[in-house]
N, C-alpha and C positions, 0 to 999 in steps of 0.2 A: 560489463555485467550489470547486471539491474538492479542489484542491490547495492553497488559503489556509487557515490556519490560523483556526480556528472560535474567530469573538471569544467565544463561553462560555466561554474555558476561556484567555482573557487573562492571567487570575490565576494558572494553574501556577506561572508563575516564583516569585510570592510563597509559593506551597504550598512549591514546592520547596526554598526559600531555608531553610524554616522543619524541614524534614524533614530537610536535612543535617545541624544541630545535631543530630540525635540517631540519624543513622545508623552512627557507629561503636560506640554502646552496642548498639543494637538487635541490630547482628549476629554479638554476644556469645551471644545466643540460638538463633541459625541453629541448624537440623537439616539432617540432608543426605537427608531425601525428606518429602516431601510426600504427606499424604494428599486427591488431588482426583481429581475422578473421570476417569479417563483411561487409557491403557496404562501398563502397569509399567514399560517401557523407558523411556519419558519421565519417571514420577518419580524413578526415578534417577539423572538428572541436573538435576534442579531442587531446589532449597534451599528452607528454609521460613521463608514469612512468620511474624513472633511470635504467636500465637494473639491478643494481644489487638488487635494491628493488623490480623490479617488478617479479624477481628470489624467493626474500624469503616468495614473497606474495603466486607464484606460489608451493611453495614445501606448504606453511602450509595450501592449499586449498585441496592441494594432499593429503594431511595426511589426513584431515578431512573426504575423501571422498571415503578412506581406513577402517577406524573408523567406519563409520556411513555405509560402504557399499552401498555407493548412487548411482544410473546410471546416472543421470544425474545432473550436477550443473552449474551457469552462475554466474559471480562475476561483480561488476562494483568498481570500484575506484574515490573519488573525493577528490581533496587536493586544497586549495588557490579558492576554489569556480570554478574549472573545473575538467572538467573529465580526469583523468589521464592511466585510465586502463579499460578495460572492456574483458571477457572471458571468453571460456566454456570449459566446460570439458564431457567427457562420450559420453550417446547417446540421442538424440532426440527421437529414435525408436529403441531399444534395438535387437528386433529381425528384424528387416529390416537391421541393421547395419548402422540405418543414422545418420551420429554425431550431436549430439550437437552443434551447434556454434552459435555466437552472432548475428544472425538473426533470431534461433528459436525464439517460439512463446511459453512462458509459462503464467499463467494465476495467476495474483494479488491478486485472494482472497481479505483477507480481509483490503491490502493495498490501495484497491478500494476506500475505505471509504477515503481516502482524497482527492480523487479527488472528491468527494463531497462537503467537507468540504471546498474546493477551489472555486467552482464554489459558495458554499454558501458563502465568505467571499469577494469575488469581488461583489457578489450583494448586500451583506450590504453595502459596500464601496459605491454602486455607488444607494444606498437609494433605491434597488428596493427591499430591502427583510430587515425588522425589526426583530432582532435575539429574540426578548421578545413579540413576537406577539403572538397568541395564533396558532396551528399548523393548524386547523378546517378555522380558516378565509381564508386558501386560498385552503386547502384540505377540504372540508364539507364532501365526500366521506368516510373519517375516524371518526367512530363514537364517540358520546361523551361519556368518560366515567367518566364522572362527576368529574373529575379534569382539571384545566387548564395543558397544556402540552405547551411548547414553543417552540421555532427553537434552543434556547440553549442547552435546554433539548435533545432535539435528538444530538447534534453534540457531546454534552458529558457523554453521554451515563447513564442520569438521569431521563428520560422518565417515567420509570416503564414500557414500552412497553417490551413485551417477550423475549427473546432470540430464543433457541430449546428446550432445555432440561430445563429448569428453570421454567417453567409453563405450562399452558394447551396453546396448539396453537389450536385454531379452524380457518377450515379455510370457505370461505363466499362458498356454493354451489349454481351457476351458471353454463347456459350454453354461450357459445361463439361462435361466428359468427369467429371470427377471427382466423387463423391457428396458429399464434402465440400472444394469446391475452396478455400473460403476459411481452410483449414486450416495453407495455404501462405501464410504471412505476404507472400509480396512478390504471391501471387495476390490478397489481400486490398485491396491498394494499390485494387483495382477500383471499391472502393468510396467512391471520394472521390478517385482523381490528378486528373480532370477537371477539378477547381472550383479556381476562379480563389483567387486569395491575398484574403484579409481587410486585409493591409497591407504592407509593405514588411518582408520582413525585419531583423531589429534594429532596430526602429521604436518597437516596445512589449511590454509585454508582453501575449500572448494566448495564453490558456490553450490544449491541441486535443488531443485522445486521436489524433487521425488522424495527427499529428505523432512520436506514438509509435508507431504501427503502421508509416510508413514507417522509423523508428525501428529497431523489432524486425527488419527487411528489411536495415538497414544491418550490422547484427552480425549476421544470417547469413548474409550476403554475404563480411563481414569475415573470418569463420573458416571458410568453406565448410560450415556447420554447422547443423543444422534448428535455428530460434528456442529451440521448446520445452527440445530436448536442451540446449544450452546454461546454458537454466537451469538443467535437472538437474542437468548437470555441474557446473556454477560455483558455487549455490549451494545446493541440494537436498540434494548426496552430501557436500559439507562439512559443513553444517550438521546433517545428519541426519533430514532434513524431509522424513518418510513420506509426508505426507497430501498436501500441494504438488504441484498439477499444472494443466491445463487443464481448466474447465469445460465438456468438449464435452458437448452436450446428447445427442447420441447412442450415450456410453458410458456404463451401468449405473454411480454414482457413490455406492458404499453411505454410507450417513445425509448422505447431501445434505440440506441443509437446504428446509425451503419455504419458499418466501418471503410476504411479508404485504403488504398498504397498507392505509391508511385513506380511504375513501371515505364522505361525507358522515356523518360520526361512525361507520361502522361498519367493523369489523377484516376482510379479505376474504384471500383466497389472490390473490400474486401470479403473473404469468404467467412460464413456463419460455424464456424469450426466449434467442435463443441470441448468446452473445459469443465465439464461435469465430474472429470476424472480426477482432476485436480483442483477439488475445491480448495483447500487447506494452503495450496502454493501458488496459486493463481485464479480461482475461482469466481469471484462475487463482482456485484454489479451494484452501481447506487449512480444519484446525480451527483453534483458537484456541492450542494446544500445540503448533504451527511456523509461527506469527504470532508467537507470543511470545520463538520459540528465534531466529527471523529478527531480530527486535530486538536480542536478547542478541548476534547475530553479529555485527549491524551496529558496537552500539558497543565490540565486538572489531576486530582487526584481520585476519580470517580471509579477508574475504570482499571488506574495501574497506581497503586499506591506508590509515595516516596519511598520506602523500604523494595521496592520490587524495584522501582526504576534505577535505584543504585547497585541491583544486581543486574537488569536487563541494558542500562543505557551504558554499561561499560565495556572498553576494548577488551577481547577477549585475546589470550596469549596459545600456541601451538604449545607442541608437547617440548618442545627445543627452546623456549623462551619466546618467542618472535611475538609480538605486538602487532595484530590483528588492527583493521578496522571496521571488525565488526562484534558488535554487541551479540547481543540475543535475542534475535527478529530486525533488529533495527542494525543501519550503518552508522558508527559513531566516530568522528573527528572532533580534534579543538578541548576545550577546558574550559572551566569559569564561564566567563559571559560569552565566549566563544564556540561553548560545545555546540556540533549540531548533530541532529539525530536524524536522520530521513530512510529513508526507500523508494527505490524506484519501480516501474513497472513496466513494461513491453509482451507483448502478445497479440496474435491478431486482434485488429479491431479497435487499435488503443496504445497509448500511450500516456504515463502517469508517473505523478512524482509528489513526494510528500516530505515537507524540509520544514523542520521546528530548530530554533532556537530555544530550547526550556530555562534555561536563565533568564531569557530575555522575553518570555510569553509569550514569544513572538512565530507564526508560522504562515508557510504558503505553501497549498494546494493547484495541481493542475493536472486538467484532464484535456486529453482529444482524441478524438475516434480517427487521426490518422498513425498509422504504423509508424511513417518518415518523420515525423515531430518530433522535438528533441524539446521536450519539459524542461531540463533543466536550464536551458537559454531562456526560457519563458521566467521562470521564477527568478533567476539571477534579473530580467531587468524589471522584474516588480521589485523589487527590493533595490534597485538603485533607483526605480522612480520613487518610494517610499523616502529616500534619505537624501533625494534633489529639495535646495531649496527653494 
């Protein structure tokens, strides 16, 4: 599931445990820009990795991307709560010859879902959206299906609402006026209110992007405010995060990346499928240099306050007691200097993975436009190239 933390990369904690002993030396060496390839504006506020660590970050990305036969891969670095490193490898467009670099444009999947989870945790903060309210009070649109369902519910994926493969999806048949109707997050609902619940709410837990898509409908409900713009607002114009928007397939999206699979041992171009429907669970696209800054914000207090993150970055319990590992938006293992908090991502065109240690300021980002990449073996060995001496 893309939201569980990828058992390769089990062993962070140990990397990371091993990295702190020697992060208040390391950052004796800090510079204040970075030579990576990317806009100037951006290296101006990113700090630099030590040349000889950001050497053994660089060989054990290489390796991985030997291994895994990937075309393209984007890595981001964050230590002491800023960005240290960010960098690409391969190609953006394989057969055009266009590289890669930290301005392409790769696509979030289903790292999406917390910028949901964000725009939903500043509106409880600021009392426009009650996390235990019933989801229908502000969505009517979604019908009842004779359980109460909550705003909780959907951020930790206890809804009972569908997945893909886990139940019947029906979707609502209409016609539309508009050429891009499912653009309208609560229009989108079209594609899945029909199908019956997989379980009882608070029952278990069950993963469902469609749970975030009704989700994304609940907060623009909540602040009378289009999904998208929201995030603009909330976290894009804070942060500073040019490239960050939606993947509509129908707007010209300079160095988008291509996307790749592997089918019967041979590397193919992936198909341009479009996730308009689900922006809120999968939706948005950015480089790897406001993936990276997104992290840094997170384990700032800019964007998710300490009071929110001790509601959002905690295991969430079933209706039976059971201890979850998952928060609300975010996947969360571990404790103290141990806790991690990540998401993953998969969807055509990409794969993706975002893993913060918040006790320890510490995170890693990774993006590639291949489907068969497995992110989490990529971050598990930046972080034991981090804590090699």
């Amino acid at each position: 599931m893309t939201s569980v933390a990828n058992l390769a990369d089990s062993i962070d904690r140990k990397a990371i445990a091993a990295l702190s002993v020697r992060v208040a030396f390391s950052m004796l060496v800090v510079a204040m820009v970075v030579a990576v390839a990317g806009s100037s504006a951006f290296a101006d506020d990113i700090r630099k990795l030590s040349a000889a660590r950001e050497k053994k970050v660089d060989e054990a990305v290489q390796n991985q991307i030997q291994q895994q036969q990937l075309v393209g891969v984007a890595v981001g670095v964050i230590q002491n709560g800023k960005v240290v490193m960010t960098k690409a490898y391969g190609f953006e467009d394989r057969d055009a010859k266009v590289p890669l670099t930290t301005d392409s444009l790769i696509r979030w999947a289903s790292v999406s879902k917390t910028l949901t989870a964000v725009v939903a945790a500043q509106l409880a903060e600021e009392k426009k959206l009650d996390l235990t309210a019933d989801v229908r009070t502000l969505v009517p649109e979604f019908p009842d299906k004779g359980e109460l369902i909550t705003v909780r519910d959907l951020l930790c994926h206890q809804s009972g609402i569908v997945h893909y493969s886990n139940g019947t999806v029906t979707e609502t048949q209409a016609t539309y006026s508009a050429e891009h109707p499912f653009e309208d997050v609560v229009t989108a609902l079209d594609k899945f209110k029909e199908s019956p619940l997989v379980c009882k709410p608070r029952e278990k837990y069950s993963y469902s992007t469609h749970a975030y898509i009704l989700l994304s409908a609940v907060t623009q409900r909540a602040e009378q405010k289009k999904f998208a713009d929201e995030v603009r607002l909330r976290i894009s114009e804070p942060l500073k995060l040019t490239t960050l928007q939606p993947d509509y397939q129908w707007q010209p999206i300079p160095h988008r990346a291509v996307g790749y699979v592997m089918k019967f041992g041979r590397i193919q171009k992936s198909t341009d499928t479009d996730v308009s429907w689900k922006l809120g669970g999968g939706g948005f696209i950015s480089s790897i240099n406001d993936l990276a800054l997104y992290a840094e914000g997170l384990l700032g207090h800019q964007i998710l306050s300490k009071s929110s993150k001790e509601i959002f970055w905690q295991p969430q319990t079933t209706s039976d007691g059971k201890v979850t590992e998952m928060g609300l938006g975010f996947s969360v293992d571990g404790k103290d200097q141990q806790l991690r908090v990540s998401h993953n991502g998969a969807q055509e065109k990409s794969r993706t993975r975002l893993v913060m240690y918040p006790n320890r300021r510490s995170a890693v980002v990774v993006m590639s436009n291949c489907e068969y990449a497995d992110p989490g073996k990529i971050s598990t060995a930046i972080y034991e190239a981090l804590s090699a001496e």
